[in-house]
C-alpha positions as CSV (number, residue, x, y, z in Angstrom):
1,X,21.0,165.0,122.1
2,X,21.2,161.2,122.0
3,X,23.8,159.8,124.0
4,X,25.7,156.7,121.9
5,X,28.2,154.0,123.1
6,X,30.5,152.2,120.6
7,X,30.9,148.6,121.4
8,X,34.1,146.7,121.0
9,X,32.2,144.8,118.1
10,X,31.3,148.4,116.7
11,X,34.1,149.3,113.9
12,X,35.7,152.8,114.6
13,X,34.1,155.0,112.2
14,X,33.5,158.2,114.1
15,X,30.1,160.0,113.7
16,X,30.3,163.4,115.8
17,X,32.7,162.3,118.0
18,X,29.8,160.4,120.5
19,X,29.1,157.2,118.2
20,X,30.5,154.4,116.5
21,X,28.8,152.8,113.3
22,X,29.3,150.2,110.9
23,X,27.6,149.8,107.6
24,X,28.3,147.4,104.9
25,X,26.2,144.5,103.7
26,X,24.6,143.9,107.0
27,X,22.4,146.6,108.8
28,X,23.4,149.6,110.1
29,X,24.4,149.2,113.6
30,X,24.5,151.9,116.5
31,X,24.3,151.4,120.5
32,X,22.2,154.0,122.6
33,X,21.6,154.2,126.1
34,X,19.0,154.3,127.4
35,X,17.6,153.7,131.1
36,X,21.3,153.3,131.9
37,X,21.0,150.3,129.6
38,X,23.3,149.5,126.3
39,X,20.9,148.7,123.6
40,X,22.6,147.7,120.4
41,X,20.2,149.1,117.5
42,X,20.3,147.8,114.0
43,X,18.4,149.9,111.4
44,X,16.9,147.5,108.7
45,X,18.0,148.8,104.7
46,X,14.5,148.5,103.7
47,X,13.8,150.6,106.5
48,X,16.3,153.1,105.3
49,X,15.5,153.1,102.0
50,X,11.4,152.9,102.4
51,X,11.2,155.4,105.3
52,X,13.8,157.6,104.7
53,X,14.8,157.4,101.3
54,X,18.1,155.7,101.6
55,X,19.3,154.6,98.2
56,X,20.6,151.6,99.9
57,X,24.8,152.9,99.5
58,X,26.4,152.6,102.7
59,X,27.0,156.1,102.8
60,X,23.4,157.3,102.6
61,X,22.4,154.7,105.0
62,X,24.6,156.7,107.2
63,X,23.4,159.9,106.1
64,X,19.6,158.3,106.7
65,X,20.5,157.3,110.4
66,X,22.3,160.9,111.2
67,X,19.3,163.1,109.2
68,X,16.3,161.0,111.1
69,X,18.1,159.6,114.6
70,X,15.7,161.1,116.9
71,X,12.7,159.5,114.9
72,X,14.8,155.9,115.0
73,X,15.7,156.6,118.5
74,X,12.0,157.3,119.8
75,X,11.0,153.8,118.3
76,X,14.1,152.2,120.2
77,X,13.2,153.5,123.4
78,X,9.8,152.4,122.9
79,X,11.1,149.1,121.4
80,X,13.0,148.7,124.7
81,X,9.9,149.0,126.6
82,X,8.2,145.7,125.4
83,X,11.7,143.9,125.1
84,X,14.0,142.2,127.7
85,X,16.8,142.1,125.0
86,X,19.1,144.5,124.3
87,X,19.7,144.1,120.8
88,X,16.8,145.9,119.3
89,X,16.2,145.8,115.2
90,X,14.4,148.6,114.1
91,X,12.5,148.2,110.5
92,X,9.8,150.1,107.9
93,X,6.4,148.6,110.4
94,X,8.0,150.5,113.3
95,X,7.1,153.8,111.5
């Protein structure tokens, strides 16, 4: 199971007791670990909504991220990879 971190930044909105998340008019924004690193991970709407059928509501871009976060995950460690940064934006091209 994927291990997530909430970030002071990161509102308090509790997803399985292991995550924090915010979604509104920005991305969706999670933090995983990974490689004992903090990686701050926005999912992209489009990505949401072209990938995983997201109809672009906050709430189903939360129910996108929970249904498909080992897919999402998988690109962000691979993201990580090729990146020195730790904020990594995942989007439709990625899949």
């Amino acid at each position: 199971m994927a291990q997530l971190f909430a970030a002071p930044e990161i509102s308090n909105t509790k997803w399985n007791g292991m995550a924090s998340m915010t979604a509104s008019n920005e991305m969706p924004i999670f933090n995983h670990l990974h490689a004992e690193t903090i990686l701050m991970v926005q999912v992209t709407h489009e990505c949401l909504a072209d990938v995983f059928g997201s109809d672009g509501s906050a709430d189903q871009d939360l129910k996108a991220l929970r249904g498909n976060l080992e897919a999402i995950l998988k690109v962000v460690d691979a993201k990580s990879l090729r990146t020195k940064t730790s904020r990594i934006a995942v989007t439709g091209d990625d899949f």
